[in-house]
Each structure stands twice: as structure tokens, then as C-alpha cells.
C-alpha positions in Angstrom: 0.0 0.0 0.0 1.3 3.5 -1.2 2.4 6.3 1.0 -0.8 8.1 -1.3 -3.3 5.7 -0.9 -2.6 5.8 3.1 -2.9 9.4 3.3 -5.8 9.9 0.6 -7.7 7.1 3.1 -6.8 9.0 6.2 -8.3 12.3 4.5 -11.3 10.5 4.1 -12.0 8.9 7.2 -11.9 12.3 9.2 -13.8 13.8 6.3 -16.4 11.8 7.3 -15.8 12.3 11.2 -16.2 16.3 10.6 -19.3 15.5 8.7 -20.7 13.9 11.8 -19.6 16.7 14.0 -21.2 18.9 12.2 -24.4 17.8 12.2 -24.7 17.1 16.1 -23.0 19.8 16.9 -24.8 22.2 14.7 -28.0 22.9 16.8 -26.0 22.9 20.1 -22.7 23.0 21.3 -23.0 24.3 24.8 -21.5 23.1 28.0 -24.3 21.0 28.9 -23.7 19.2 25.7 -19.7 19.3 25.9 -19.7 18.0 29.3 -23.0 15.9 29.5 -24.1 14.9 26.0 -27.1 16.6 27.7 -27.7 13.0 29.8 -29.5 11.5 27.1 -26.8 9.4 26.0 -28.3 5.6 24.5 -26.5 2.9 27.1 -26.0 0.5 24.1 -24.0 3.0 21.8 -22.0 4.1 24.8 -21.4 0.4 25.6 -20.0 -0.1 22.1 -17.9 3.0 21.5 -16.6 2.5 24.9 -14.7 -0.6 23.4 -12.5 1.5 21.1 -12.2 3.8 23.6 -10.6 1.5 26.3 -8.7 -0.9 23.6 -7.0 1.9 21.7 -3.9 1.8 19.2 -1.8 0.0 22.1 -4.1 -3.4 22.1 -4.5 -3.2 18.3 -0.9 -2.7 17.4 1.1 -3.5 21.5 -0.6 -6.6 22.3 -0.5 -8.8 19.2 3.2 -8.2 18.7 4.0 -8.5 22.8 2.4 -12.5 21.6 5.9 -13.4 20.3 8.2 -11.5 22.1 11.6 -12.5 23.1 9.9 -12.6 27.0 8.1 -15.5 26.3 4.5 -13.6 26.9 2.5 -15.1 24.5 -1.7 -15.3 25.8 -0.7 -14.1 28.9 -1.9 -10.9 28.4 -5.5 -12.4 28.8 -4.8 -13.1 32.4 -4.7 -9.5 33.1 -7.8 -8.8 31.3 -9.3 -11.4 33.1 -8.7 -9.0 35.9 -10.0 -6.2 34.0 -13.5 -7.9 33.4 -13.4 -8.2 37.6 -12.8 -4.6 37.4 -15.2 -3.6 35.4 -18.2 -5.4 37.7 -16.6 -3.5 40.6 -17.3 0.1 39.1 -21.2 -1.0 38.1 -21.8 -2.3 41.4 -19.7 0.5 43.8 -18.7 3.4 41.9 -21.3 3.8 39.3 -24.1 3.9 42.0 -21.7 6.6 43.9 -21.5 8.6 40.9 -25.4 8.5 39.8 -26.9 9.1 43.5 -24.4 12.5 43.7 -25.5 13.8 40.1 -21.8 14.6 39.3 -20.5 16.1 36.1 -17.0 15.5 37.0 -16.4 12.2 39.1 -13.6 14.1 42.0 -16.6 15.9 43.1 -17.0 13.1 45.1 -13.7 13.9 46.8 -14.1 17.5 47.5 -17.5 17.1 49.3 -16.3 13.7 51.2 -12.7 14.6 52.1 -12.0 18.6 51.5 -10.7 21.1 48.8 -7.3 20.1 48.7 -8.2 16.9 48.4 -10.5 17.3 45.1 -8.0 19.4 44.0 -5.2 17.0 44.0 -7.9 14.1 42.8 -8.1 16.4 39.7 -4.3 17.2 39.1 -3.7 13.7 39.3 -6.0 13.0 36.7 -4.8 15.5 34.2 -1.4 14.1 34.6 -2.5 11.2 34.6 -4.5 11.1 31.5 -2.3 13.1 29.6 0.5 11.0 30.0 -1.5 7.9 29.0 -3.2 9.3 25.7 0.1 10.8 24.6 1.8 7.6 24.4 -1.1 6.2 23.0 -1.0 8.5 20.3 2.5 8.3 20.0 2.5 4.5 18.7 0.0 5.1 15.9 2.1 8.3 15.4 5.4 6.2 14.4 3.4 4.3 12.0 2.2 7.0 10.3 5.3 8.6 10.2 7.3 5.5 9.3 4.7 4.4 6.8 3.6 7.5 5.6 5.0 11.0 6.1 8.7 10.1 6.1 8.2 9.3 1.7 7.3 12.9 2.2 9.5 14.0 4.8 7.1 15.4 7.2 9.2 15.8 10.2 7.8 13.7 13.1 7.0 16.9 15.2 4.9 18.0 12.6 2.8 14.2 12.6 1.9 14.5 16.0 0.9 18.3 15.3 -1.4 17.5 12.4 -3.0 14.6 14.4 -3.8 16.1 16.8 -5.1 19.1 15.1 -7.5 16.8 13.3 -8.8 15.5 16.7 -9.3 19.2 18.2 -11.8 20.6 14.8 -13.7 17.3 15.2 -14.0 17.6 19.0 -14.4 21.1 20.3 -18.0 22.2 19.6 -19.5 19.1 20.6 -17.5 17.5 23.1 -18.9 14.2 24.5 -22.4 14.4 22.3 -19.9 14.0 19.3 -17.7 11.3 19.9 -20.3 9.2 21.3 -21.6 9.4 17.7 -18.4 8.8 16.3 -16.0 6.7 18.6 -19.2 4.1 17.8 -18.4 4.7 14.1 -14.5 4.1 14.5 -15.5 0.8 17.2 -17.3 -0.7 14.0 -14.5 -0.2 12.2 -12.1 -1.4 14.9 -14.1 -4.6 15.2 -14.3 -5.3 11.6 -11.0 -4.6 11.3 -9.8 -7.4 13.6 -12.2 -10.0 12.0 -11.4 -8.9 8.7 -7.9 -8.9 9.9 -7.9 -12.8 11.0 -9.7 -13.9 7.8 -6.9 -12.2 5.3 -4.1 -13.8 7.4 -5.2 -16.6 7.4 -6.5 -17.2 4.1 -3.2 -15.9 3.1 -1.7 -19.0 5.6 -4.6 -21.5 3.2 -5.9 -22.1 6.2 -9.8 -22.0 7.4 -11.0 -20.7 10.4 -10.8 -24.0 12.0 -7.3 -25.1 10.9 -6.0 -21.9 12.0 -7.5 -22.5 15.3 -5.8 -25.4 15.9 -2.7 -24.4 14.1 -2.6 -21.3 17.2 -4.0 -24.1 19.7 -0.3 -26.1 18.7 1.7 -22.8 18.1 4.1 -22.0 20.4 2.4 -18.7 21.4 -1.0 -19.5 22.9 -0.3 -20.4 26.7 -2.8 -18.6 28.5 -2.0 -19.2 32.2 1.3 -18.9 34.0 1.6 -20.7 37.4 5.0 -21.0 37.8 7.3 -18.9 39.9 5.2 -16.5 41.6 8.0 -14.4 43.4 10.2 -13.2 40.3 8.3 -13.7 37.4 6.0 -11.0 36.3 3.5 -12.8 34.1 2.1 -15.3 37.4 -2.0 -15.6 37.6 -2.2 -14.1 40.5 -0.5 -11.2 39.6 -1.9 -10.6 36.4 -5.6 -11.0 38.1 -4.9 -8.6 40.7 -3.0 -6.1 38.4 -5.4 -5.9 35.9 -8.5 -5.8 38.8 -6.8 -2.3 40.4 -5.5 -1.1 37.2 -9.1 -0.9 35.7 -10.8 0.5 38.7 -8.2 2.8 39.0 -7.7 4.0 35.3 -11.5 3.5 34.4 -13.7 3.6 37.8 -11.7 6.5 39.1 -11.3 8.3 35.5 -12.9 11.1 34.4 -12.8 9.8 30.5 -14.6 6.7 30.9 -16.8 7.3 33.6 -18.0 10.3 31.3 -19.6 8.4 28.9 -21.5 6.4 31.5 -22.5 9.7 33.7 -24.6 10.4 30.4 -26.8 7.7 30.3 -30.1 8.4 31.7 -30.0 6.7 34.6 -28.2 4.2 37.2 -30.2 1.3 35.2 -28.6 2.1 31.6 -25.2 2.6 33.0 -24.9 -0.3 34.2 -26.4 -2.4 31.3 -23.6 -0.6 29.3 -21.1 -1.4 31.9 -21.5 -5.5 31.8 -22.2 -5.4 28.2 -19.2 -3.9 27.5 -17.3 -5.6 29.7 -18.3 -8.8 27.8 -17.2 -7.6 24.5 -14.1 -6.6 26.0 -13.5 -10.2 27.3 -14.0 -11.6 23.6 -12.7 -8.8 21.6 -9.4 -9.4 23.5 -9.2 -12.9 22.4 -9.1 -12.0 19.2 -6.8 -9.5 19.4 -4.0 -12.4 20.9 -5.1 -14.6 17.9 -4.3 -12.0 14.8 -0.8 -11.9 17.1 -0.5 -15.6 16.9 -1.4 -15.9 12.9 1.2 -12.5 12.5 3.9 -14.9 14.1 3.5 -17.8 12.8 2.7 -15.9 8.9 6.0 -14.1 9.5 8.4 -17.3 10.7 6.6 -19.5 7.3 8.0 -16.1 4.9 11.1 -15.3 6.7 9.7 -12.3 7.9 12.2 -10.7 10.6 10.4 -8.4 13.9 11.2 -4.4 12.5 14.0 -3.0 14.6 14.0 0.7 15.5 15.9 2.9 13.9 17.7 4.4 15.9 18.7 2.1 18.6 18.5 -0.9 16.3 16.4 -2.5 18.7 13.4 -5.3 18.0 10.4 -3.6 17.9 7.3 -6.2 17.8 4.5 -3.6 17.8 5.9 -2.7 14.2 5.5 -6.7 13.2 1.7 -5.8 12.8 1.8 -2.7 10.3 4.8 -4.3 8.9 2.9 -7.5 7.7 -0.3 -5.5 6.7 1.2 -2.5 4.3 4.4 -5.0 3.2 3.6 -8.4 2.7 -0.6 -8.5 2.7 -2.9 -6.9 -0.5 -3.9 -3.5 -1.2 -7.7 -4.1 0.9 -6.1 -5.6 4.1 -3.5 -2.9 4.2 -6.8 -0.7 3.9 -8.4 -2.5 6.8 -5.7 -2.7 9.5 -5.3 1.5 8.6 -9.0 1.8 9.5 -8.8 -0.5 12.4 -5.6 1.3 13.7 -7.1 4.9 13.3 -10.3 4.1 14.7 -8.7 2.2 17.8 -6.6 5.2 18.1 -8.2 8.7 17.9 -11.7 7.2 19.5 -9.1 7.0 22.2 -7.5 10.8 22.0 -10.4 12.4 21.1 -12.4 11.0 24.0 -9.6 11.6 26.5 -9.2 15.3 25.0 -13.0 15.6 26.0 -12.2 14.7 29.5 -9.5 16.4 30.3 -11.0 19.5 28.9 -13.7 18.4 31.3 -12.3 17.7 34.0 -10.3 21.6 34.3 -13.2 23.8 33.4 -15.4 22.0 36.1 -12.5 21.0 38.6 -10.6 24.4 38.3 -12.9 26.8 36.3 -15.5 25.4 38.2 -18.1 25.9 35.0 -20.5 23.3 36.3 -21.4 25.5 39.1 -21.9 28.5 37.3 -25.8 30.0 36.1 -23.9 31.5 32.8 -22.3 27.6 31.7 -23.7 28.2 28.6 -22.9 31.8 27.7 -20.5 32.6 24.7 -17.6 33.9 27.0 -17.0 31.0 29.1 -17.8 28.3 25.4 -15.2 30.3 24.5 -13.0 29.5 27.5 -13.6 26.0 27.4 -12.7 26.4 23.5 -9.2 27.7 24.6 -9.0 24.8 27.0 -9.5 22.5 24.6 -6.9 24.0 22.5 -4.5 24.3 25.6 -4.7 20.6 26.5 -3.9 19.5 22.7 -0.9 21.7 22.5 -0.2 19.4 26.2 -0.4 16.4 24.7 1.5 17.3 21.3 4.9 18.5 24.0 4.2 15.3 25.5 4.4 12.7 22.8 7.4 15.1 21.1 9.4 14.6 24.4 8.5 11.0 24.6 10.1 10.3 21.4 13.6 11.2 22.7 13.8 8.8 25.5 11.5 6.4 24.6 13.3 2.9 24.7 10.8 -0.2 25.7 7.4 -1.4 24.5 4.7 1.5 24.9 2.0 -0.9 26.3 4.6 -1.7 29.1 5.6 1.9 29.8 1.6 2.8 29.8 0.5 0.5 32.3 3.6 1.7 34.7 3.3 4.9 34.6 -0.6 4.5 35.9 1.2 2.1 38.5 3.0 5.6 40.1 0.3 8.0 38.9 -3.4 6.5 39.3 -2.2 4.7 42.9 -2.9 7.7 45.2 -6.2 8.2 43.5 -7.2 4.7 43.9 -6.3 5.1 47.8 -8.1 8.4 48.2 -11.2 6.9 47.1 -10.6 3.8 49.3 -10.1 5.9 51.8 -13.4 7.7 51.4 -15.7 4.9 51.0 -14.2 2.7 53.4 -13.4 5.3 55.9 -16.9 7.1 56.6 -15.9 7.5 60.0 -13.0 9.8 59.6 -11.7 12.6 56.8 -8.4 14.0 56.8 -6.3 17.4 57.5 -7.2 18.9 53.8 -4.1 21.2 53.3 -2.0 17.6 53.7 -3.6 15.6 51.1 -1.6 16.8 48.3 2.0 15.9 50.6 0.8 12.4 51.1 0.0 12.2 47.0 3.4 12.9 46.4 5.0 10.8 48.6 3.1 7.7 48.1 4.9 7.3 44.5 8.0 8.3 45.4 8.1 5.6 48.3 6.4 3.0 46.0 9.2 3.7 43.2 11.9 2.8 45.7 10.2 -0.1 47.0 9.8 -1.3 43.3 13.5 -0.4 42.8 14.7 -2.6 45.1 12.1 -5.2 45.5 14.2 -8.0 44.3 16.6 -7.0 47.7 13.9 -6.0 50.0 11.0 -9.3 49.7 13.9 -12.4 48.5 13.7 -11.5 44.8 10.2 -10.6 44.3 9.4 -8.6 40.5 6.5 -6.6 40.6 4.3 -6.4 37.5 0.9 -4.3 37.3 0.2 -5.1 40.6 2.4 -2.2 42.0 -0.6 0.2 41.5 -1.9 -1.8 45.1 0.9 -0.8 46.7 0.7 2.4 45.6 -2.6 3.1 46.5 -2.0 1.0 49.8 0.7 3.2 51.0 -1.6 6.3 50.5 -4.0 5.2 52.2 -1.9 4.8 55.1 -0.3 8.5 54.8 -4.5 9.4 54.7 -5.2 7.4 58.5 -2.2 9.2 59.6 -3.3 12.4 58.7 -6.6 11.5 59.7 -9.8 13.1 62.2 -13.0 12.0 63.2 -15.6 13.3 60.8 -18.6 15.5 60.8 -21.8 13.7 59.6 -22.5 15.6 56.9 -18.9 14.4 55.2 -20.0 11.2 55.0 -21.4 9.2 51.7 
């Protein structure tokens, strides 16, 4: 597949994702319908573009390749997403409920009326570090293919990728907000899902293999062990670590996040948001399946061609989230080159463009307090949230331009520990909360404990191996994390007044 034919595609997709913000955005684009979708939100399309949200570029592109990887990981990525489906049922049956019976645009108001200002305030900051950091590496991955596939036969500098990206996301997203990309991240989850199906039949008809063979012929590969029992102190890919990383991780970077808990804050009512939480979760479960499959075939098609893993090119380094585009634009025909482009867009930017949303969100309510004003929906303060919107793009573009220089290891793996150190002190400030109706805390010490709990929980990760006779943390570090702030929160602690308590 061309360089021309890639971008002529990519012009078209977002031709038709401006033609769909235009049309819902074109009666109203307020700050009830940026923020809220206007809470009339259908639970089954918010189910469904939730996948594509919550997969993004780093399952489609990350977690195939991570199948074969020198590690040995093969399925065992599907442990921790066991963990996530656990996760999932958690926030419908604690936090959803929470969320609903408070009527909260952002989801830290909880914080600031249960535990003080400083409190909510650091809930927030956390978030917006939190999120940024996450999307920008997300984009980032789906950046290098486009810039390795694409704009270098034009050379685009890379700089300039990122800035037209993201550019794209921001005139598709800043009128309409959350009423928009409901419409359209369940446009770009069709084509996500499609993709991966359409994905596994090219491969393998390319392999002459039917659907059945190739199941057996992953069933005998040497890719598709699911569950690792073995060597539970040092090795990071043991059942029991997986489970419980992927349970804390999702309660933490969904329950306790502002992006996906938007989507389900504008449903109707406690009863649809939860239908959409376990029907998503489901799809999740299976979608995920099929994404460690299409890694399987991509293996086991590469080793039958003599097809090596890309290397970066700088460092000269194996990079097996390239094996994926490699195979598709390379070695497959011009319509599944066309498919995996529109499955790695659509995983992609439903991602950005949703987390754009809710970080723009998240600071006019948390910090512009918007939510609380009579004049939300007057022209001066659209117009603020406009520049917000534009502010937080130009965020994530530094972001993604600085991870480029020192980025060295797989981006799913630096994702995931990053929200180990950054989304631990808000899972233990919520723990806290809930579990701790009794007390509340000294306010103006909150953000002290916040910044310590990471610091300490990096050093005990440092020197784990030393410290507990050679035991390797994996995603289950977030627990510690957040255990550790809870404990700076009881310290800090003091009996509290009834009407604190929720």
C-alpha cells in the first residue's frame, strides 16, 4: 500500500468524522452538551464505543506483537484482562451507584464534598497528569506508524505528525464534546471490530488455512499459553499477579477516570449505565481474544516467509508492535493494508479524542468550576472552554514530542507503569473515602501524602528484588501504591462530621 493511498484514506476517514460533528454539533454545542451529551446518552452505543475507547492503538498494534516476544509472553496478556472484566463489575456495582446518586459532572466531586478542597483538587491534578501521559503515548505509537509508513516518503518531520493529528482530533471535537464522539468513537469501534475479524480472515486465508485449521494451528503454536503458574515471586507474568494487576489497574484508570466514567455519567439513569457497563465488559473479554489470535497468525505468517520483527531505527532494537503494520502494508494486498489503517485509526483517535474531552472536562469543572456557574452556557466561558480545549492539545503534542527522545521499551509496558505511580494515590483516596466514613483527613496535607506515596512505592519497586527475596512486581504495583496512601491518609486523619460522609 502507497504512502498516497494511506494518506488519501486517512483524508477521508476524518472527512467523514467532521461531517458527523457537524451535524450534532450544529443545533447545540453548549457546555451541557460538551460535558454531559445533555444526559441522554443511548447505554447500548455508549457500551460499544466504549470498546474502542478503552482498547486503543496499544491493544491493536502492542498486544498482538508482545504474543511473540523474546519474553516469552505469548496469551498471557489475557490473564490480566481477566482481571480487568473483575474490574469492570466493581465500578457498576460501587462506583457507578456513587456517581449517579451525587448527580456529578465531574467524578472528583465526590472527593471535595467527602474529604475537602485540597483533596479534590489533587484528585483532579492527578487525573490531568495522569490522562495526559497515557493518551500521549497512546497517540504516540500510531504516530510512528504513520510517520514511518507514511510522512517520512514525504519527509514530514515527526513533530509536525503529531501536530497535524492532533489538530484533526481538536476541529472534530471542540463544539460538541462528549455528544460527538459518542456518535463517532461508535463509528470508529465498528471499524475497529471489523478490522480485527477482517484482519484474521486475510491472514489466514493468506496462511490457506480455514478458520478452523488456523485454530488449531494457534492451539499447537508455540504462542498460545494462556495461564502462568509457575514462579510466583520473580516472574511478572504469574496468575495471580496478572488478576490482581489488571482488577486495580481498571478500577483505577476506568472507575476512578474522568474519561470513561463520562460516557457512562450520560446515560439516563443508574439502570442504563450499568447495562452498558457489563455489556461492554463482555465484549471486552472476547474482543481481546481476538486480538491475541491476529498476534499468533502475525507470528506464525512471519516465521513460514522469513519475515524478521522491525527494529527501530535508531537504537536498532526489535520492535514487535511494528510486526503488525509491517505485515499488513508490506507483505498483505492492497484491501487488508486498507483494513488494518482503518482499524488502527479508529482504535486510536476514539481513544484521544475522548480523552481530549475529559481532560477539557475535567479543568473547566475541577478548576474553572463551569458546572457551578448560572452562565455555563454563555458565549464567553464556550469560548473559554474552547481555549481549553486547544490548551490541552498543544499538552499532549509536547508530551508525545518529548517521549520520542527517551523512549526505549514497549509502549504498552511503559503505559501501564506509569498509571502504577500516577493513578495509585487516587485509587487510595477513594478507598479511603468509602471505606473510611468514619474519619476525613487534614485537607491542606492531602496533596503531601500524594506525592509521597509514588516516590516511596518507586523505591520499593527499585529494590524489590533486595527488599522481599527476589520478588518482580508487574501491574500489581498500583496496590501498593494506593495502599501506601492510604496509610499517609489514616495518619493524617480526624474524626468526621456527619454531613462528610457518603
Amino acid at each position: 500500500m502507497t504512502p498516497v493511498a494511506i494518506l488519501t484514506l486517512i483524508i477521508i476517514y476524518f472527512g467523514i468524522l467532521f461531517v458527523i460533528s457537524h451535524y450534532v454539533s450544529k443545533k447545540d454545542h453548549g457546555n451541557d452538551t460538551f460535558f454531559k451529551a445533555n444526559k441522554n446518552s443511548k447505554w447500548y452505543l455508549v457500551a460499544f464505543g466504549m470498546i474502542g475507547t478503552a482498547l486503543s492503538g496499544v491493544t491493536f498494534i502492542s498486544v498482538p506483537g508482545e504474543v511473540g516476544a523474546p519474553s516469552g509472553e505469548q496469551f498471557k496478556y489475557f490473564q490480566f484482562v481477566l482481571g480487568n472484566a473483575i474490574g469492570f463489575i466493581v465500578i457498576a456495582k460501587i462506583l457507578l451507584p456513587l456517581y449517579y446518586r451525587m448527580n456529578l459532572t465531574s467524578i472528583y466531586g465526590y472527593i471535595e464534598r467527602r474529604l475537602g478542597t485540597y483533596a479534590y483538587k489533587t484528585a483532579a491534578t492527578i487525573f490531568l497528569i495522569s490522562r495526559t501521559i497515557g493518551s500521549s503515548f497512546r497517540l504516540y505509537l500510531v504516530v510512528i506508524v504513520l510517520q514511518r509508513f507514511v510522512f517520512d516518503f514525504y519527509n514530514i518531520q515527526f513533530a509536525a505528525t503529531v501536530l497535524i493529528s492532533l489538530g484533526l482530533i481538536f476541529a472534530y471535537t471542540y463544539r460538541g464534546g462528549l455528544k460527538t464522539i459518542i456518535i463517532t468513537d461508535t463509528l470508529q469501534t465498528f471499524f475497529l471490530v471489523t478490522s480485527v475479524f477482517l484482519t484474521i480472515f486475510f491472514i489466514c486465508k493468506s496462511l490457506n488455512l480455514n478458520l478452523f485449521e488456523a485454530f488449531e494451528e494457534v492451539k499447537n503454536s508455540n504462542y498460545s499459553k494462556v495461564f502462568f503458574f509457575d514462579d510466583f515471586v520473580s516472574s511478572k507474568f504469574h496468575f495471580i499477579k496478572q488478576i490482581l494487576g489488571g482488577m486495580f489497574v481498571t478500577i483505577a484508570m476506568v472507575g476512578l477516570d474522568q474519561d470513561l466514567m463520562q460516557k457512562n455519567l450520560s446515560c439516563a439513569t443508574i439502570g442504563e449505565a450499568q447495562k452498558n457497563m457489563f455489556t461492554f465488559t463482555g465484549i471486552f473479554v472476547v474482543i481481546n481474544i481476538f486480538f491475541l489470535s491476529v498476534g499468533a497468525l502475525l507470528y506464525i505468517y512471519a516465521n513460514k516467509y522469513g519475515i524478521a520483527v522491525p527494529t527501530d531505527l535508531v537504537t536498532g532494537k526489535p520492535r514487535t508492535d511494528l510486526l503488525f503494520p509491517e505485515i499488513a502494508f508490506h507483505h498483505l494486498s492492497l484491501i487488508p493494508s486498507v483494513v488494518f489503517l482503518l482499524g488502527l485509526t479508529a482504535a486510536t483517535f476514539a481513544t484521544t479524542d475522548s480523552a481530549l474531552t475529559a481532560l477539557t472536562t475535567s479543568f473547566c469543572v475541577d478548576f474553572l468550576g463551569m458546572d457551578k456557574s448560572e452562565n455555563v452556557n454563555k458565549p464567553n466561558v464556550i469560548r473559554t472552554r474552547h481555549s481549553v480545549h486547544l490548551g490541552f492539545s498543544f499538552l499532549m503534542f509536547l508530551v508525545i514530542v518529548i517521549f520520542n527522545t527517551i523512549n526505549d521499551s514497549s509502549v504498552v509496558g511503559m503505559i501501564f507503569r506509569v498509571a502504577s505511580y500516577t493513578y495509585g494515590p487516587l485509587l487510595g483516596l477513594y478507598c479511603f473515602g468509602l471505606f473510611m466514613k468514619s474519619k476525613t483527613v487534614h485537607d491542606k496535607l492531602v496533596p503531601i501524602i500524594c506525592l509521597l506515596s509514588p516516590a516511596l512505592t518507586f523505591v520499593i519497586s527499585e529494590n524489590s528484588k533486595a527488599l522481599f527475596g527476589g520478588y518482580v512486581f508487574d501491574n500489581e504495583l498500583i496496590i501498593v501504591n494506593g495502599c501506601i496512601t492510604f496509610i499517609g491518609l489514616l495518619l493524617i486523619s480526624k474524626p468526621a462530621v456527619e454531613e462528610t460522609r457518603f
